[in-house]
C-alpha positions in Angstrom: 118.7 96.3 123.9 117.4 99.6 124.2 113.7 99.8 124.3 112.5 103.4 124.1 108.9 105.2 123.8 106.0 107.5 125.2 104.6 111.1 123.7 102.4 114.3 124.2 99.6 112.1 125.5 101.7 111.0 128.4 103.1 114.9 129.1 99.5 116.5 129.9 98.9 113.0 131.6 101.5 113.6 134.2 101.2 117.3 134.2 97.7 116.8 134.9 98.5 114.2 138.0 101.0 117.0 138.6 98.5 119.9 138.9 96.0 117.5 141.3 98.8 116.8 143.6 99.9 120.6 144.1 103.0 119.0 142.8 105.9 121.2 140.7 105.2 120.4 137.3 109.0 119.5 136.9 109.0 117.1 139.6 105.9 115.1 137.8 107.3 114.7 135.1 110.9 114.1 136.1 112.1 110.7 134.6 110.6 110.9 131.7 112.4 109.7 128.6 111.7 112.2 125.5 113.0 111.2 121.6 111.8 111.3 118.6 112.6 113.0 115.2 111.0 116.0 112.7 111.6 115.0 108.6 110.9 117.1 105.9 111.7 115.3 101.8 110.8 116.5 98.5 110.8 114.7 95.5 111.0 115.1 92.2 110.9 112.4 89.2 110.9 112.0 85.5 107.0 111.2 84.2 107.1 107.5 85.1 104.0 105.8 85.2 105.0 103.7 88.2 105.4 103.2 91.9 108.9 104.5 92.9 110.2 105.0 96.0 108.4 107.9 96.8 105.4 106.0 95.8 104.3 108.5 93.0 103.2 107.8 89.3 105.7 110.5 87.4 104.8 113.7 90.2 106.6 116.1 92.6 106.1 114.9 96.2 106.6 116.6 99.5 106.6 114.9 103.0 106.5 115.9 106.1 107.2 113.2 109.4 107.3 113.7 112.8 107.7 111.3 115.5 107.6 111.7 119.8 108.4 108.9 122.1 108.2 109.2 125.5 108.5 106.5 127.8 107.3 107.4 132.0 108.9 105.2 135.1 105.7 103.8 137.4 108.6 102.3 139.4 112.3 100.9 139.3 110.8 97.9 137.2 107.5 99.3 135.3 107.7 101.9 132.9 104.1 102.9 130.6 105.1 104.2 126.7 103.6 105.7 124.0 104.2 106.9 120.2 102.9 110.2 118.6 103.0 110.2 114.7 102.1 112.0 112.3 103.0 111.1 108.2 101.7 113.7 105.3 101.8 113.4 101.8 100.8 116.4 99.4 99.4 114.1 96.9 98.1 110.6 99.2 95.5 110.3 96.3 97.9 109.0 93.9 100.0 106.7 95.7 100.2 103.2 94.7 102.8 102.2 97.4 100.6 103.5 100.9 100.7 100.9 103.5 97.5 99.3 104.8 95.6 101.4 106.7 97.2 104.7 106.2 95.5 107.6 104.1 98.4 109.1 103.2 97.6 112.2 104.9 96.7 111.9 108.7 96.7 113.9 111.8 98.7 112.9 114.6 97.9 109.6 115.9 99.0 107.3 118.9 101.2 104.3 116.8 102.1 102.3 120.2 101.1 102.3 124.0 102.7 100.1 126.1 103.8 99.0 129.6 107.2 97.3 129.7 108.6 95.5 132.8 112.5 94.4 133.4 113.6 92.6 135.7 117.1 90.9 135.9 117.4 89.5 132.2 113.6 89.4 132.0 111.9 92.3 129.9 108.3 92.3 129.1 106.0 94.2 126.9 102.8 94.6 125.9 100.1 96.7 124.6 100.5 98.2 120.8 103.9 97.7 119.9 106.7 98.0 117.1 107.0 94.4 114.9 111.3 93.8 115.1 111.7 91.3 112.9 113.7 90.8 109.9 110.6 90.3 107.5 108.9 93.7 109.0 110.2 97.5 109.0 110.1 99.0 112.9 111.0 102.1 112.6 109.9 104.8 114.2 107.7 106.4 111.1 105.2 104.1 109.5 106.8 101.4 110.8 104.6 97.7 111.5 102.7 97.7 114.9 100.7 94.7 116.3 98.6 94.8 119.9 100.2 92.1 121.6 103.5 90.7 123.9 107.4 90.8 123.7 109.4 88.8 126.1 113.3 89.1 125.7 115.3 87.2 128.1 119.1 87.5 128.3 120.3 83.9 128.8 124.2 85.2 129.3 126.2 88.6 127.7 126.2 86.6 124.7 122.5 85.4 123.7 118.8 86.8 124.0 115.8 84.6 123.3 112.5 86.4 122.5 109.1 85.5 122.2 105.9 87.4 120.5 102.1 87.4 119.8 100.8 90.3 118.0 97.1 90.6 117.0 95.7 92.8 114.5 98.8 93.8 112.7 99.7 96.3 110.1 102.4 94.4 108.9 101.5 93.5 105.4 102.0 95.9 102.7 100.8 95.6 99.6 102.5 97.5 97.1 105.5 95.2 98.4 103.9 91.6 98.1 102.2 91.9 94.7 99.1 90.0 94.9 98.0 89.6 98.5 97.1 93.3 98.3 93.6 91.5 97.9 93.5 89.8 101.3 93.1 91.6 104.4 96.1 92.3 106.1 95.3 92.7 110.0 96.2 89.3 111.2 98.0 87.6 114.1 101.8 87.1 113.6 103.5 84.8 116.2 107.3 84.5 116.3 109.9 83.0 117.9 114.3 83.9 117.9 117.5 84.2 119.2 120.5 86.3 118.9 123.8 86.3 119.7 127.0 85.8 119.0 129.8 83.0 118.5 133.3 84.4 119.0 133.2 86.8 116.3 130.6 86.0 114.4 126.7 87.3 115.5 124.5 85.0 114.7 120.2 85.2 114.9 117.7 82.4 114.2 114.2 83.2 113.6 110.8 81.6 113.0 107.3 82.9 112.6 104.0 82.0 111.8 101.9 84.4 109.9 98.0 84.0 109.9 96.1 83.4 106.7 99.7 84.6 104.2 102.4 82.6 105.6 102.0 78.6 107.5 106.2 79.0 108.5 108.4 81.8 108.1 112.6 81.0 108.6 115.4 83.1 109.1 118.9 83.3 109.4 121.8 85.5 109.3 125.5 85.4 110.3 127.6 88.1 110.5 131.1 89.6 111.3 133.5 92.4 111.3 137.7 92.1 111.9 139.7 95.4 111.3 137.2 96.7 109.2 136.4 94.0 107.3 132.9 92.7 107.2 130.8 90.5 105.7 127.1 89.0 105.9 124.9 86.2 105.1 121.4 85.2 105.1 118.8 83.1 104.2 115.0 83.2 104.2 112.6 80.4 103.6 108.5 81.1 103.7 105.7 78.7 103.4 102.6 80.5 102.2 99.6 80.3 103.5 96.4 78.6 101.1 94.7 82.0 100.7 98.3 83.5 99.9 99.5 80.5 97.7 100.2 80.9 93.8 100.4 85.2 93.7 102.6 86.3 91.2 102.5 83.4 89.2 103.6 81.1 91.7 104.2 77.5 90.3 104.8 76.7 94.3 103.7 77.7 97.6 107.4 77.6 99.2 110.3 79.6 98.4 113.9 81.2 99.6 115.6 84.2 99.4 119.3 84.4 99.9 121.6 87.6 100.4 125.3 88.1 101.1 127.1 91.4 101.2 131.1 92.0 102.6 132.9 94.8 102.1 135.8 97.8 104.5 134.8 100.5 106.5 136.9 103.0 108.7 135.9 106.5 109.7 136.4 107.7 106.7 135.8 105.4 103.5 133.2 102.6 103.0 133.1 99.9 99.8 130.4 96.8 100.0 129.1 94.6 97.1 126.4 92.1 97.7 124.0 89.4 95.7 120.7 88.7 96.7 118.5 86.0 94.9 114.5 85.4 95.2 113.1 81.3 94.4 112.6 80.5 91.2 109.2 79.4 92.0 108.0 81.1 94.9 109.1 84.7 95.1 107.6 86.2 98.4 110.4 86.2 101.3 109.4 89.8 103.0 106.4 91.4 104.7 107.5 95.1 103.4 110.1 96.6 100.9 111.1 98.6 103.7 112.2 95.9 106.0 114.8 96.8 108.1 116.5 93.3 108.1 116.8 92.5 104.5 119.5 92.7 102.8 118.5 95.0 99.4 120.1 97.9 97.5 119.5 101.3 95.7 117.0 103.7 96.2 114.2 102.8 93.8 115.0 99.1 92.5 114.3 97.3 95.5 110.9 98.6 95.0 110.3 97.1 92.2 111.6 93.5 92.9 110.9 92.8 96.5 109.0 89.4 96.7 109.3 89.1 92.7 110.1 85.5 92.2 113.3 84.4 90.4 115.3 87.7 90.4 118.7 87.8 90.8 120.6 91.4 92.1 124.4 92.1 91.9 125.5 95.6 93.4 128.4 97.9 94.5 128.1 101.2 96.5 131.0 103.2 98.0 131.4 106.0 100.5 134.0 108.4 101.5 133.7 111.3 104.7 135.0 114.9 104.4 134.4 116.4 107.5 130.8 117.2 107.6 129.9 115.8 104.1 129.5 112.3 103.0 129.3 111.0 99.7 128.1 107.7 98.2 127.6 106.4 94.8 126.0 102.7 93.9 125.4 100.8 90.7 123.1 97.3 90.6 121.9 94.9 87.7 118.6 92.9 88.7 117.8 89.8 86.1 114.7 89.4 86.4 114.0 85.9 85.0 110.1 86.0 85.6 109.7 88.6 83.4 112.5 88.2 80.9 114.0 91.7 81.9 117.0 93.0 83.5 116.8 96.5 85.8 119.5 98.9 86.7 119.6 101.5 89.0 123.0 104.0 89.4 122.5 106.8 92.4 124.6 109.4 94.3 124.2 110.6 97.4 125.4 113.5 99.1 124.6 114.3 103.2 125.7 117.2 105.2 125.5 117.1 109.0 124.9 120.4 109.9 124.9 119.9 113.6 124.6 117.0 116.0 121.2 116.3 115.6 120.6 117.8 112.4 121.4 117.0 108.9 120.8 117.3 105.2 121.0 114.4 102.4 120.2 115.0 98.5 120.6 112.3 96.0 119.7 111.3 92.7 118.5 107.8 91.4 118.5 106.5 87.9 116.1 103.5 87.3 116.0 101.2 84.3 113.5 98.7 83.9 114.3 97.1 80.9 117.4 97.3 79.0 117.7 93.1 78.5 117.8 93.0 74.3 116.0 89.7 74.9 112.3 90.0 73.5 110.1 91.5 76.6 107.3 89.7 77.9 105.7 92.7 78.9 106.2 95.3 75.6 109.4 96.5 74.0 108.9 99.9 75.2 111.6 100.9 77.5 111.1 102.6 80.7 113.2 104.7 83.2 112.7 107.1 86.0 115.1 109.6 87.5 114.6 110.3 90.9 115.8 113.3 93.0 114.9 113.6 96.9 116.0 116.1 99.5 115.3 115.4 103.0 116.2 117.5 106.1 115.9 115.6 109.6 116.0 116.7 113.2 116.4 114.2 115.8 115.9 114.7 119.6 
């Protein structure tokens, strides 16, 4: 497992050290790891009064994102990080989806700072740090942080263990957990896992306990690929909390998600179809629509029935390469059984890697939230949005 990080901060830190020691600035600051990414999207959407993806309510959107890690060796064994971000919306006012504690439009701002230790199959760290689990979204950009501890420990080449205690955490966002928008979201989140594999098949187990929204939190996945076959599995089971029990009609405080996907891919084609189901009774299985261990499709429909109790989802997406250019299309049917309604969404996508480090991606999402004949709990009006996003990233 690669663990990377550090930014700007850390730069002028050393250079300073640097400049006190008489030493060349290149030999202060040699060592140093340096990544991160600059993305630029635009969107534009059919007048929808609804959170999307983009999080708008029927505007034109443009964001800009830029991320620097840099991580700087104290010795063979220590090593201090940090995180630069910055996230801006044109139009932060308006946007029903912004995760806790962001304005939509901030200045650059430290998201981790860290030291990290490895020794042997021992790695350690703490300070403000990235949330890697499968019910929180890591990445680099408005990702989940928590102040707190990692410890991974390689038991053999085929299994890590890892332990965590985060405090203060950012991991709850609202607009994906409809009704514990209302409770405040900076809690502690323990958690406990392993991963690894058995033969072919990789396998992780994890369990967490989330202050004040979830008592127990369960998951497990199982996965493998043979000559370019491949298929997936998993299963999710939370326990709320009392404060958290009975949102979104709720006749239970218990509930589990399921999801299974399989498809081919080679270098140059890619089919996979999947079905995910949420509990009948207790719908909330994820900390963020954005989680980066969920299994979900589309662009725009798992926005708007992530943690929505007794949905159902079938879909199909398909991808070829051309040289430079890759192309995808994907069609899924939600029934959503708490809300007597069925949604679609059909998208295409089309990327271009310009060079190495820098490519292009266009595509266009159709949404439809209700095209079930059956009578509709919540009006007969039908509603749609089409969505169309370009995005332009650099990574370094």
């Amino acid at each position: 497992m690669k663990l990377k990080s550090l930014s700007l901060a850390a730069i002028l830190a050393v250079g300073a050290l640097g400049a006190l020691s008489a030493a060349p600035l290149e030999e202060a600051i040699k060592g140093v790891d340096v990544s991160g990414s600059v993305r630029y999207r635009a969107y534009v959407q059919s007048d929808f009064n609804s959170t999307v993806s983009s999080g708008n309510k029927g505007k034109d959107a443009h964001r800009f994102s830029g991320h620097l890690q840099l991580i700087a060796p104290i010795t063979d064994s220590l090593k201090f990080g940090t995180s630069l971000v910055t996230d801006v919306w044109n139009d932060a006012g308006s946007r029903a989806s912004v995760p806790a504690g962001d304005t939509g439009d901030n200045s650059f701002t430290f998201d981790k700072y860290f030291f990290q230790y490895g020794e042997g199959g021992l790695t350690l760290k703490a300070g403000k740090i990235e949330i890697p689990t499968p019910w929180t979204q890591a990445a680099a950009i408005s990702g989940s942080r928590g102040n707190g501890a990692l410890a991974l420990y390689n038991v053999n080449s085929d299994w890590t263990i890892a332990g965590a205690a985060y405090l203060q955490t950012n991991a709850l966002n609202g607009y994906a957990t409809p009704g514990l928008s209302n409770l405040d979201s900076y809690h502690n989140l323990y958690a406990l896992a392993a991963i690894g594999k058995a033969g072919p098949v990789g396998l992780q187990f994890w369990a967490a306990n989330y202050e004040h929204i979830a008592d127990a939190a369960l998951f497990g996945e199982a996965k493998f690929a043979v000559s370019g076959f491949n298929a997936k599995g998993q299963v999710s089971y939370v326990k709320l909390a009392d404060e958290a029990a009975g949102v979104g009609g709720a006749t239970d405080d218990a509930g589990v998600f399921y999801g299974i996907e399989g498809g081919y891919k080679n270098q140059q084609l890619a089919v996979t179809a999947g079905y995910t189901a949420s509990d009948k009774d207790q719908g909330i299985y994820t900390l963020d629509a954005d989680a980066d261990g969920i299994i979900k499709f589309g662009k725009q429909l798992y926005y708007r029935t992530t943690n929505v109790r007794d949905v159902g989802t079938v879909f199909v997406k398909g991808g070829a390469t051309v040289d430079k250019f890759g192309f995808e299309l994907g069609y899924g049917i939600a029934d959503v059984g708490s809300r007597d309604q069925d949604y679609s969404e059909a998208y295409g996508t089309v990327t271009y890697k310009y060079a190495k480090n820098f490519g292009l991606e266009l595509y266009y999402s159709h949404l439809d939230l209700d095209n079930d004949t059956r009578p509709n709990k919540l009006g007969t009006q039908e509603k749609t949005n089409d969505e169309v996003r370009f995005q332009a990233q650099y990574n370094f």
